[in-house]
MARNU-444682 format. One record per residue: x, y, z of N, C-alpha, C, O in turn. Coordinates in steps of 0.02 Angstrom, whole numbers, plus 50000, padded with zeros to 5 digits. Atoms other than C-alpha are relative to their C-alpha. Layout:
XYZXYZXYZXYZ;...
***
This chain:
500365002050061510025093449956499855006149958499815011949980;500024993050022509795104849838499215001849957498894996749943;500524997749985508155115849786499874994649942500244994949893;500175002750050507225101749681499275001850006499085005150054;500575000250000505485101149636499614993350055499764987650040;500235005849946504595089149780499784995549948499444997949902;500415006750018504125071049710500154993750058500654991650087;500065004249939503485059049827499734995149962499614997149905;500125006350015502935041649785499574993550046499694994350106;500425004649989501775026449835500264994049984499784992049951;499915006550034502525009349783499804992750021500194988150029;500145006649980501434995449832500044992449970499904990949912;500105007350049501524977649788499244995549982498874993150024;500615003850012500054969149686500004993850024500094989249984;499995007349988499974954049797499454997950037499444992150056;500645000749962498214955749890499885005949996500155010449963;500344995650014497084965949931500135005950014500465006650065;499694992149971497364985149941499855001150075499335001750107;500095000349911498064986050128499675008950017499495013249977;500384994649977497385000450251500675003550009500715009750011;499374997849970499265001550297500475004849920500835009549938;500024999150050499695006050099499545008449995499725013849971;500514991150040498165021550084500465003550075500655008950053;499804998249933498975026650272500765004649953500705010749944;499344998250016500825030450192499805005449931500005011249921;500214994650052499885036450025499795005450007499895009449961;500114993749987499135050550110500645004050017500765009149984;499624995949993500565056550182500725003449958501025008649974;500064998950064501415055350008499655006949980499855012649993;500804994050023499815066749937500285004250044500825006750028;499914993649958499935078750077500485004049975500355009049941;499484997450014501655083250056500155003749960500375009449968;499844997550060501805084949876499595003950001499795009350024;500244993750003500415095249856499865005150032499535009850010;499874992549938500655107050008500595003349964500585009449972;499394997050032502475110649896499884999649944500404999249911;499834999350083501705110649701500374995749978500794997649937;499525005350015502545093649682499604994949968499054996449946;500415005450034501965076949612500034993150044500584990950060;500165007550002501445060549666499964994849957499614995549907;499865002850041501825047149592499584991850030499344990150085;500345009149973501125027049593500424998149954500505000949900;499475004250006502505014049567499654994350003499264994450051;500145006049986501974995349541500484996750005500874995849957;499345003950006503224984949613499894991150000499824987450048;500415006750021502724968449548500694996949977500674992949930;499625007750040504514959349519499844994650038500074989550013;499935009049974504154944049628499194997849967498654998649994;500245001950052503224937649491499324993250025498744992350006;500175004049990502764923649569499195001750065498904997350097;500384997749942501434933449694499475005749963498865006449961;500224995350024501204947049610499215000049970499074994549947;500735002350070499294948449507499605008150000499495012850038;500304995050019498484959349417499305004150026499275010050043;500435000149950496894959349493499865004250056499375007650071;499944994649959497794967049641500155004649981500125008950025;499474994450004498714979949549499165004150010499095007850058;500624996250022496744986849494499525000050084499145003850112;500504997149910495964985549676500375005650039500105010150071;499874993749972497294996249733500045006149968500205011349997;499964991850017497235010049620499215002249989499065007949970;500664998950012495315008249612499955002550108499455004650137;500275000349926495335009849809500255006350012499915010750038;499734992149972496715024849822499325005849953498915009349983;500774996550013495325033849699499545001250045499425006850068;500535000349964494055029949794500165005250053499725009550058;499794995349941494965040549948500005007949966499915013449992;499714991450021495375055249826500694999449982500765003049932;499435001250010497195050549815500284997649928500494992149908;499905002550066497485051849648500795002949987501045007650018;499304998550008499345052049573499975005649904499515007349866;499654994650065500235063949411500294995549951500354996649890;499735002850023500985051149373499994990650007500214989250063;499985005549974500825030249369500024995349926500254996849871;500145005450057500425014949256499575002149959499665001149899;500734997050037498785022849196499985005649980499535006749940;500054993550020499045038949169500545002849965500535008649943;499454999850021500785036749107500525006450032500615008150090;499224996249962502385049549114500515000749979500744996049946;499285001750008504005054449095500484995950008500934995449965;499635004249977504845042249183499874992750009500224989550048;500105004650018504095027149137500434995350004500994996250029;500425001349978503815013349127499844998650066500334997450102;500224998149927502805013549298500184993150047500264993650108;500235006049998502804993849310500804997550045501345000250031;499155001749997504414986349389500194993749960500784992249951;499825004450050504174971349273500105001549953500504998249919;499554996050061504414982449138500455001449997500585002649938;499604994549988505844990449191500654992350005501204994149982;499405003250011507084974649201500715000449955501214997449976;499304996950048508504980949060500085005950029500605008850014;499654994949958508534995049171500444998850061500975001950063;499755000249958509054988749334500824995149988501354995250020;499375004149995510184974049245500525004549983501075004050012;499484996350021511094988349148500205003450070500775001250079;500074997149934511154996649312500664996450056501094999250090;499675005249954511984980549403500555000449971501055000750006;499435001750025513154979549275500555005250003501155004050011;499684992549980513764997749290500124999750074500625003050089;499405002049921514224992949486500684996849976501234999549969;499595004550030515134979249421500455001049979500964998850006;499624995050040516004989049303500685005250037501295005450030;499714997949942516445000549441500294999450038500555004250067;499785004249944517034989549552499605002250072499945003750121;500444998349966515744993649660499504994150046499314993950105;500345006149970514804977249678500824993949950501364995349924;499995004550034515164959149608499654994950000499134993850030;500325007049996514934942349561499904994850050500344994250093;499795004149916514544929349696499704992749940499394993049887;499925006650019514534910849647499924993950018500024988249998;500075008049950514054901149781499284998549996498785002049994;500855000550019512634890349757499804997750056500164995850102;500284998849938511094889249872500344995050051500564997350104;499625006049961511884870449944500615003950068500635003450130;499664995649927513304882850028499995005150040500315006450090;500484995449964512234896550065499884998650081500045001650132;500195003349959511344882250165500434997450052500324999150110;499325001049958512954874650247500035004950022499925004850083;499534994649968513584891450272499265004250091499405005250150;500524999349951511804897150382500104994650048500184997350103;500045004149953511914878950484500525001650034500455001850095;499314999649939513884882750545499745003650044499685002350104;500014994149960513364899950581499554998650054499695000650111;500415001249918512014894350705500184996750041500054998550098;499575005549958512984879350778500405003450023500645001950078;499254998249956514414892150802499855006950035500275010550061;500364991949972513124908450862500465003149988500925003950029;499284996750030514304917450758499155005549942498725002449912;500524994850021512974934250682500004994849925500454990949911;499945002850057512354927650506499735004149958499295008349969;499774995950077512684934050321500294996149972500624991349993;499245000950058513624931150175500815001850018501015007550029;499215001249968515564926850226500245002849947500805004349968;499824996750034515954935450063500644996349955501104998549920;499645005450029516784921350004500185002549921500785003549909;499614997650050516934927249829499945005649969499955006249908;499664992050002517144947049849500735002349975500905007849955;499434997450043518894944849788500124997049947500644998249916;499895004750070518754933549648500375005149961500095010649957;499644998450062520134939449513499425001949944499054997249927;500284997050034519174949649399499704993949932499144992249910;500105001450079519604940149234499824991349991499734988049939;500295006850003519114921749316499345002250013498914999549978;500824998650016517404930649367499724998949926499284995449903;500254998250089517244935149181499924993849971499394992149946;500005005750026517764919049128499484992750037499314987250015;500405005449960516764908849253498945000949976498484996749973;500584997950019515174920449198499974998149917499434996749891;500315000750067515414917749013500054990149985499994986449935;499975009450018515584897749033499124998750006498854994149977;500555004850002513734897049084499875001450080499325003450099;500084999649952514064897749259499585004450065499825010050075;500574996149996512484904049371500445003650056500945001150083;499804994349951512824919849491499695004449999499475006349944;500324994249975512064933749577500695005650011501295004750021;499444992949977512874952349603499785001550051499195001450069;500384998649939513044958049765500495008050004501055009649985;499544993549974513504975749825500435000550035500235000150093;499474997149951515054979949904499915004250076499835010250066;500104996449942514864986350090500754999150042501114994650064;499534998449971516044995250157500104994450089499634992750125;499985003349964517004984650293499995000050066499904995650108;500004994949952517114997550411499795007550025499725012149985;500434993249986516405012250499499214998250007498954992750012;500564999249986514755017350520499415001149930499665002449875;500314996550066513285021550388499315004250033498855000950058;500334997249971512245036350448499545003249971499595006249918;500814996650057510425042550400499655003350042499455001750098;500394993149955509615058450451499334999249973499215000749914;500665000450010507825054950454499565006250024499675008350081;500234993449991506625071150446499504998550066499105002850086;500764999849930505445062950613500694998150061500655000450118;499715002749949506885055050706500695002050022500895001350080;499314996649987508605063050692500494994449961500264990849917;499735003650026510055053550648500144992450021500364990450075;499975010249992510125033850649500714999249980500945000549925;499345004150048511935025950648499894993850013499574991550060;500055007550009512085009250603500904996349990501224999749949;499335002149987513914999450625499814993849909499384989649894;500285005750052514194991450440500254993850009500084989649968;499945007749977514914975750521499394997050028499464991850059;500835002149969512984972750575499984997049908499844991049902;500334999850061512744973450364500374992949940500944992849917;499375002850042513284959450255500055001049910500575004149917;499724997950054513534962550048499384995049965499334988949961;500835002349997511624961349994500104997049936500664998049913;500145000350077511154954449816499585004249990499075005150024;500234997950031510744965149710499444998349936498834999449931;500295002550061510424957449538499944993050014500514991050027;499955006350010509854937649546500054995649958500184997649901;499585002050075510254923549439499584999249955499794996049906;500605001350050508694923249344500005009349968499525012549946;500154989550008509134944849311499645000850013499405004849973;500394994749947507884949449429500135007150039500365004550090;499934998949940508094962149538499904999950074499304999350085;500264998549919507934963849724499695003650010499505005649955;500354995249971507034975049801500335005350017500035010550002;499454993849980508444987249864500065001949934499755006749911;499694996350072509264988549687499175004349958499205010349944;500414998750031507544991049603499805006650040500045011950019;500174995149962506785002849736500495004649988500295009149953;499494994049998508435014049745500215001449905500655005649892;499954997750089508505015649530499435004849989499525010749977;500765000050011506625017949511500185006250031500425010049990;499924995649959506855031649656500165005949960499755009949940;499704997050042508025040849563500015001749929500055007649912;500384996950048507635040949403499425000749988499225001249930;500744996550001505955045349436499895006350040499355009250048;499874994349967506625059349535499725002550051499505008350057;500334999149949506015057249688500365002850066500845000250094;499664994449933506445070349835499944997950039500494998150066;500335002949935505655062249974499814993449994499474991349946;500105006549983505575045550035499544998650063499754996250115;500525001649928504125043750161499544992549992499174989949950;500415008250005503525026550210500104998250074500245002250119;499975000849946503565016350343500624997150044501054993750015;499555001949962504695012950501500394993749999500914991850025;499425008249971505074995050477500555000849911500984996849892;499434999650056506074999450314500625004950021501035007049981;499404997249987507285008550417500624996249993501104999049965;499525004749985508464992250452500134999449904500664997149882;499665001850057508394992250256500615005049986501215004449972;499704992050023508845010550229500925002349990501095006949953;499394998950006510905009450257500234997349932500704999949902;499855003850068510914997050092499855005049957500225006849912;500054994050046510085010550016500325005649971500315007649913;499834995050014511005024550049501024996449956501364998949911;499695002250017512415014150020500054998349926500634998249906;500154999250073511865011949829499995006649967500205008649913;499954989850033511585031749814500825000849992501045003449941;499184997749999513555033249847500104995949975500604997749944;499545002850064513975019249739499775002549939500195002049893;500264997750057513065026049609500265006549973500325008149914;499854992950021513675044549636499455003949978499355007949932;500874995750021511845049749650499895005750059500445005550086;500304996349976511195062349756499344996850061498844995550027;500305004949977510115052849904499435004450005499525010550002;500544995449988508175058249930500155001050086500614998250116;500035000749933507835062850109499474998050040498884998750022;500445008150003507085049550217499505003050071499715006650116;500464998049975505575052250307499534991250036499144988150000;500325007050024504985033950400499275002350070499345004850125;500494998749966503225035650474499754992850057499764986750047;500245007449966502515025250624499554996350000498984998449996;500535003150028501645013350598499514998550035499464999250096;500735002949982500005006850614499794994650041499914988850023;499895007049954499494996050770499564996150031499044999350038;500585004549994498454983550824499615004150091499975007450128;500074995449946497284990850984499904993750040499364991150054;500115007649949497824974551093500495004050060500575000950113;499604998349940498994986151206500654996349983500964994450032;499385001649998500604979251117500195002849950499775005149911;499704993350062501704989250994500114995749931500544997549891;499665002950051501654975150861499375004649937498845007549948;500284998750084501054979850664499204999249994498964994550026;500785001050016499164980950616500014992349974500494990149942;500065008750039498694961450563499574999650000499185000750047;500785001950007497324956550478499654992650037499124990050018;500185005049963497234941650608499605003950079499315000950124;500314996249934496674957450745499465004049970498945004350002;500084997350049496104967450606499765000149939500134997849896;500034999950061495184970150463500475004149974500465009849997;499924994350023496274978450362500085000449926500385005449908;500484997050089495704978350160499725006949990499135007750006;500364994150037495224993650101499245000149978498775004049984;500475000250006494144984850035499384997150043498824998350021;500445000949940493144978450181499645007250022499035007350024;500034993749958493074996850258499375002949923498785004749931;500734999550034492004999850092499494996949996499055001150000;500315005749981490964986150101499545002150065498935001450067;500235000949928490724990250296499645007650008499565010050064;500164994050000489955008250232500435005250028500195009050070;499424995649962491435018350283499955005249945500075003249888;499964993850052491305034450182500805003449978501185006150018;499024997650012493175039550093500165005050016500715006849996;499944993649983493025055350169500295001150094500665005250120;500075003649931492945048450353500764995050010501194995450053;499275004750003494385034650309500645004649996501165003850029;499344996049989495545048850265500035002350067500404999850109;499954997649939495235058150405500384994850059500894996450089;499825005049949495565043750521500614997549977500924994250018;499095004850007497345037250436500265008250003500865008949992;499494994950016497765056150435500205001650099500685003950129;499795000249901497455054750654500384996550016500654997050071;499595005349985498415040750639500945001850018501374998850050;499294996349994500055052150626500095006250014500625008750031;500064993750011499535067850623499655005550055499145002650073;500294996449951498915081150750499825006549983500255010949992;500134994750028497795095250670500225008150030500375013750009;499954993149934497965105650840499355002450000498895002949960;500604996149939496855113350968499394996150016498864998450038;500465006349968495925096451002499634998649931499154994749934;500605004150058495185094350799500164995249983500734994449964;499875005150023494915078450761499704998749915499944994549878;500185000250048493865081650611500165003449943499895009049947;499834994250059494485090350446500084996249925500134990149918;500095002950054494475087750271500804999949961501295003149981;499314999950043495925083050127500395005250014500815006350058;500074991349982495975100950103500455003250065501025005550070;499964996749939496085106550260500744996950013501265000250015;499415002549972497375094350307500615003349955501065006449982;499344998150037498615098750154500245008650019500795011150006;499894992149977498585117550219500195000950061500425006550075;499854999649936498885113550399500534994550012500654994050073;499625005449993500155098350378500765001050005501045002449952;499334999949997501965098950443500304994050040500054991250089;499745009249969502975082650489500295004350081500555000450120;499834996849931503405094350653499374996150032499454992750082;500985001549954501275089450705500094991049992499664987150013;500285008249999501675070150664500414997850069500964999850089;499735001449944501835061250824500434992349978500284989349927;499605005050020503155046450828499764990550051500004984950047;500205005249956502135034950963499604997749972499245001649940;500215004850038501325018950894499285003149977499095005650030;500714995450014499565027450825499564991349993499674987249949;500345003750009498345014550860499294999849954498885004449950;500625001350059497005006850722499504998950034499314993150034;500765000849968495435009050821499385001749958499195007049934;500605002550054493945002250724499325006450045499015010950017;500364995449968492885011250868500035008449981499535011949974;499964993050009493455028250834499905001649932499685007149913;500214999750077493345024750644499275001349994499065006849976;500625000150002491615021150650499535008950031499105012250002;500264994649949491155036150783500065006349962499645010749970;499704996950044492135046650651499405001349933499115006349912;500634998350039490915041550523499445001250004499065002049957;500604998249951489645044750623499775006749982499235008149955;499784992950018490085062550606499675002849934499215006749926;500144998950080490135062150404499234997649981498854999549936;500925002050025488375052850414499355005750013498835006649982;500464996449973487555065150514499965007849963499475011449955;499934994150057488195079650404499454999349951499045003749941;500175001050068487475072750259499025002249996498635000550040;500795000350002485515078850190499904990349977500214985749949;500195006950003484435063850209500024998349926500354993249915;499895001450068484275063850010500784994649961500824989649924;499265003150022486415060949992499794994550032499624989749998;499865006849954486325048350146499644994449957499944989249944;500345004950040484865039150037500524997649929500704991849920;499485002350051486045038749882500724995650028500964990550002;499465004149990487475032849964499854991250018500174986250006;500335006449952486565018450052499674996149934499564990149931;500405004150079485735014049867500714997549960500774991949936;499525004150022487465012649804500314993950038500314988250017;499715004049945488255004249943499704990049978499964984749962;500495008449992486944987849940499365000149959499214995549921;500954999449997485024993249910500135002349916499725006749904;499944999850071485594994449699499654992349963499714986849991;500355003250034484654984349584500624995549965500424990249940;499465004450040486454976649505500004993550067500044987450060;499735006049937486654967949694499534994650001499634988550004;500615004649981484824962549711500044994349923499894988349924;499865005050061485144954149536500254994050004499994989449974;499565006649979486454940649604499704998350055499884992650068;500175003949942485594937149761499274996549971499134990649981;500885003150036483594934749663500124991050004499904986450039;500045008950039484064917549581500394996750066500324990650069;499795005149922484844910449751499574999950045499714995550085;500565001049966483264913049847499274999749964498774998149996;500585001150031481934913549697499604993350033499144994250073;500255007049970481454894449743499854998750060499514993950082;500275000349913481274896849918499665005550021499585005350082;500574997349981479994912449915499624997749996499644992849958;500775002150008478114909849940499835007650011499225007650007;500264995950004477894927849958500495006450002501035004350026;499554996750041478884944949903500425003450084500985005950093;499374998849922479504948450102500204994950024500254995250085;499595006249996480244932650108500795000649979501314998650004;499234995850044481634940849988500485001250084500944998250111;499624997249936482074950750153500214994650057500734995850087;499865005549950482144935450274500484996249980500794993150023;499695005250011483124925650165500745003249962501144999849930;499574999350022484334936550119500545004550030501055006750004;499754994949950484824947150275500644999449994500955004749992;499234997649980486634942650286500395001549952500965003549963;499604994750032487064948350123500365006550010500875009549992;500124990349992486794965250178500564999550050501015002650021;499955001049917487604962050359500954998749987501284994549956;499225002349988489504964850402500234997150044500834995850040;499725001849927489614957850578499204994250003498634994949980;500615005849983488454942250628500084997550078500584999150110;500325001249932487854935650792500124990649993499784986849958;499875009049995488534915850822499744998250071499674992350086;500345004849925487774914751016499534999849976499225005049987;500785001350011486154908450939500174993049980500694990349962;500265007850009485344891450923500434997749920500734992349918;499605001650071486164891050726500594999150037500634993550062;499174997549956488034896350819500224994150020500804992250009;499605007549970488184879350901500064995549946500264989949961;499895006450030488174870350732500905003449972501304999849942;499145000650003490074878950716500494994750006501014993549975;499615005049986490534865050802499664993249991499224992150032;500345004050023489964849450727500244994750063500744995750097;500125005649957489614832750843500604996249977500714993249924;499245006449992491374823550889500615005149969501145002949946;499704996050017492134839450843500475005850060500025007250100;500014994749990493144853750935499935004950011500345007149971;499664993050043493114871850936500725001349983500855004149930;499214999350023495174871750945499924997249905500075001249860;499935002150055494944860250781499695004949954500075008049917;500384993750028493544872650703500465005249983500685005349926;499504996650018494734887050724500644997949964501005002149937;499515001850039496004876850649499834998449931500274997949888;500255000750074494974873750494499795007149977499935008749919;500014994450018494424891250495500555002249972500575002249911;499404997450013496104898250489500314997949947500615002449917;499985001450048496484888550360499945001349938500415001949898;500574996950038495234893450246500035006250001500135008249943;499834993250007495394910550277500835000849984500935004849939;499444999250058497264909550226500074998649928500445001449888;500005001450064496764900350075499615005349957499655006349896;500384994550057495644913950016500325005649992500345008849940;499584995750009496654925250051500545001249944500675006349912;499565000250058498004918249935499524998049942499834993549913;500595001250059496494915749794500285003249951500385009249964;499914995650054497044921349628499245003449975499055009249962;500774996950041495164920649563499614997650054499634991750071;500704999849938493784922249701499594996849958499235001549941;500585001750028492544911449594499614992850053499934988850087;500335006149993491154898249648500314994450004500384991150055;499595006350032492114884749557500574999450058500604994450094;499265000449951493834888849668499945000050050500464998650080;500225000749952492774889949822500044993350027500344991350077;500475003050001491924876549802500634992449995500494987850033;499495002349994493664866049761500484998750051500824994150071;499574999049924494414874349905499734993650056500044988450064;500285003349962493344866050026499804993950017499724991350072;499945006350006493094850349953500974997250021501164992550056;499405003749989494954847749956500264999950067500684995750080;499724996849923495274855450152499534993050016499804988450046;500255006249964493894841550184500364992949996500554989950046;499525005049994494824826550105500575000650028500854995450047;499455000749959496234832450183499964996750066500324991950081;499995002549931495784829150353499604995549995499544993450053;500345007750009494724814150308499355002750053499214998950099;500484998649979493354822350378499174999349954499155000049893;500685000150053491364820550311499725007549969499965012749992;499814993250034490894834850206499575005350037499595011450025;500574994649949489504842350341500195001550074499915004450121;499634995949941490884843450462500315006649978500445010950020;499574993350042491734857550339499175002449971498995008049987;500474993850037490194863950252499525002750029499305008150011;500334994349972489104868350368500115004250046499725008850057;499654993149954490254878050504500225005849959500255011749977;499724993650048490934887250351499235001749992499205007850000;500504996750011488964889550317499785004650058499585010450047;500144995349940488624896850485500625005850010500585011650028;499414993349997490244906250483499825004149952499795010149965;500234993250049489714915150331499595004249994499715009949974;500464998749993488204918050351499274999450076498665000050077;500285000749935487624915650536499394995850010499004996650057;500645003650006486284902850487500244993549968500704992749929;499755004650047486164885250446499614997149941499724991949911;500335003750066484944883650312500105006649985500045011150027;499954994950054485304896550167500024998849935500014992749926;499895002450058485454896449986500674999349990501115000550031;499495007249987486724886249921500695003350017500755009350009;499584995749962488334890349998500475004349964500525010349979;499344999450040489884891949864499655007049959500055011749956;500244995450025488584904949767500075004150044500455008950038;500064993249926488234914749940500835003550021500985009450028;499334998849976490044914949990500345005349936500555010849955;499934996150053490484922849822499735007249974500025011049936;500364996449984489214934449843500105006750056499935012650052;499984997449940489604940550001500765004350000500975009450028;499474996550016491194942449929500694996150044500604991550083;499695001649963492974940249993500395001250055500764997550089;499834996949945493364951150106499505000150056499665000450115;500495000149926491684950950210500074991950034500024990050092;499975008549961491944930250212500664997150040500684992650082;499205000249976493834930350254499675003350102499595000150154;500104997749925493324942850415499354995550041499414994150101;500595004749968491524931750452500464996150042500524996050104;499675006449957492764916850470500455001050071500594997150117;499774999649936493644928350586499825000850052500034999550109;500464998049930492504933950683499654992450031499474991950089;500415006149961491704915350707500674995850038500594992550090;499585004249960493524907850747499825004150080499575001650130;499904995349925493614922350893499304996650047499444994550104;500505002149968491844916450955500124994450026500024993150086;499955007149972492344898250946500545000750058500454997250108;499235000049966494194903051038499555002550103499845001050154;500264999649949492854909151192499504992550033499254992150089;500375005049981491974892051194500514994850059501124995250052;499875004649972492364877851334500434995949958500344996349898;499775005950041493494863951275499424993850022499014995450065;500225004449985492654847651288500244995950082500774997350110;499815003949937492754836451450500384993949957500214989749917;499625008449975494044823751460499854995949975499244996649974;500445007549995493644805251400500254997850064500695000550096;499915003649929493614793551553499685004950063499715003050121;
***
């Protein structure tokens, strides 16, 4: 490769909330570039339109802030290489597609989803590997042309070589070969001129001049399509760097999940986690300062950081060591800061504002406030208590409970707008669903939220509390219920 200026990159998708797994890859991004006088960059890759929201794009760049991880270059701060957006950027990648095309590099494909579908059922009936059969890779040039200017819908797909190997020297792991009879002849451009994710990612890359590709391990199986686009293109490839990932601490090597896991960003603020403490802890996650420190700052790290010190064995997400970590940063602090932080955090006069008018009517005296409003404050709640058993309502479950939980916590999850109103909709409709009465659903979700069954009114509280502390409540009360007895038998 030859001597470029380092640019490293971030490209998350606005489709929830800013993951933990997302600031994890962004540090090591950050590090890099500015240990070499390079730039960072933030990429929004928002074509699947249909997911995408704005909403998220602003929690995650309000959250990488929050860490310190600020970019040179993005949507907000603009740039040379603009625009940052990948929904902006569509007359780039189609001109792009069409210049394969051109090339003879990719083409047209023509088959619609109906033999897609056929073509997937043989392949499993005949356990024969499955892909695209490449059915129309040789179409005659000038009936493509003519078949495309009738009207006729089609996707471009890249050309992959039919034979040999496609090999990628990764800077943690050495070289990866991959057999391209494993690979079948991806789409690129779709029939709505979208792009994919490969084509877009490997343009974007490049003309944003990015040296280094560091992210995570499970985009290796993409990585041969990739490099495979650099050489149709006649580009210059970055060099690929895939970090390991982040893992649940159940003793099995699968992916962090927010079903084991909080993992929001924004929760971890919420749960008083100081951004100083969070780095530290996603930088242990890969990284090994040497001579047994576990504690060090940004700083520190970008001066002592070489991908030689990152270890390649699963780095487990231990909430315990997080905490113990901040422990650390708390005890540093003069009591004065610790008081400021703790006034922003909750104990601010903007918070006590939205909770007043939901318990005004039920004081008789001004420490009543405090009794009636404890689990605002409160990230973790206590369900073995006399309240705890109304989880499970009479003629009810816990299996069913957790099955309405879970529910509910996927639906908020996919929430465009966290409001009262959409709550409050939600719940009514999960109840008609199951033809259930409405104090079998509203008051386990009230005790799940709030560990009590009389509170002020719920759809306000829940809103309140927010959606990341009510998403994890519900998890933490399924897990409680998942320890309960089943019922006895009838008969």
């Amino acid at each position: 490769m030859t001597n470029r200026p380092v640019r490293t990159r971030i490209a998350p998708s606005p489709t929830g909330d800013p993951h933990v797994g997302t600031a994890y890859i962004a540090l090591f991004n950050y590090v890099f570039a500015k240990q070499h006088g390079g730039q960072f960059l933030l990429r929004i890759e928002d074509t699947d339109q249909a997911r995408a929201r704005r909403d998220s794009e602003k929690a995650i760049m309000d959250s990488l802030h929050w860490l310190g991880l600020s970019w040179d270059e993005g949507p907000d701060v603009g740039g040379p290489c603009g625009p940052y957006r990948q929904s902006e950027r569509r007359d780039i990648y189609e001109k792009h597609a069409m210049e394969l095309l051109e090339k003879g590099e990719a083409y047209r494909c023509f088959c619609t989803n109906e033999r897609l579908n056929q073509l997937r059922v043989y392949q499993k009936a005949a356990n024969t590997p499955p892909g695209y059969d490449r059915l129309c890779r040789n179409l005659d040039r000038e009936e493509s042309d003519r078949r495309a200017a009738a009207g006729e819908p089609f996707v471009i797909r890249l050309k992959m070589p039919l034979e040999g190997d496609s090999v990628m020297v990764d800077q943690l792991r050495g070289q990866i070969v991959r057999s391209y009879r494993e690979l079948d002849d991806q789409v690129l451009l779709k029939s709505d001129s979208f792009p994919t994710y490969h084509l877009a990612n490997v343009v974007d890359d490049h003309l944003m001049g990015i040296t280094h590709v560091i992210r995570a391990e499970e985009w290796i199986p993409s990585t041969p399509k990739h490099i495979r686009l650099y050489e149709a293109f006649g580009w210059e490839a970055p060099q690929w760097i895939h970090m390991p990932l982040l893992r649940n601490p159940d003793k099995t090597r699968s992916k962090i999940s927010k079903r084991k896991n909080p993992v929001s960003l924004l929760f971890y603020k919420e749960y008083g986690v100081l951004p100083e403490a969070l780095v530290n802890f996603l930088a242990l996650m890969g990284f090994s300062f040497g001579n047994d420190v576990e504690k060090f700052t940004l700083p520190e790290m970008i001066q002592a950081f070489s991908f030689e010190k990152v270890s390649l064995g699963g780095p487990v997400f231990d909430l315990e060591k997080l905490v113990w970590l901040n422990g650390l940063y708390l005890r540093e602090m003069t009591p004065q800061s610790l008081l400021d932080a703790v006034q922003s955090l909750w104990l601010n006069r903007d918070y006590f504002e939205k909770i007043m008018p939901l318990v005004h009517e039920r004081m008789r005296t001004l420490t009543d406030f405090v009794d009636l409003s404890t689990f605002f404050f409160n990230c973790q709640l206590d369900y073995a208590t006399e309240d705890g058993k109304q989880l499970v309502p009479k003629g009810r479950t816990p299996a069913e409970m957790v099955a309405l939980f879970e529910e509910l916590v996927e639906a908020i999850d996919g929430m465009e707008d966290y409001t009262v109103e959409n709550l409050e909709a939600l719940l009514r409709r999960v109840t008609e669903s199951r033809g259930w009465k409405t104090k079998d659903v509203f008051m386990p979700v009230r005790v799940g939220v709030t560990g009590r069954k009389a509170t002020p009114p719920l759809f306000e509280s829940m809103f309140i509390v927010g959606r990341e502390r009510t998403r994890v409540r519900l998890r933490q009360a399924m897990n409680h219920l998942k320890t309960l007895p089943a019922p006895p038998a009838a008969g």
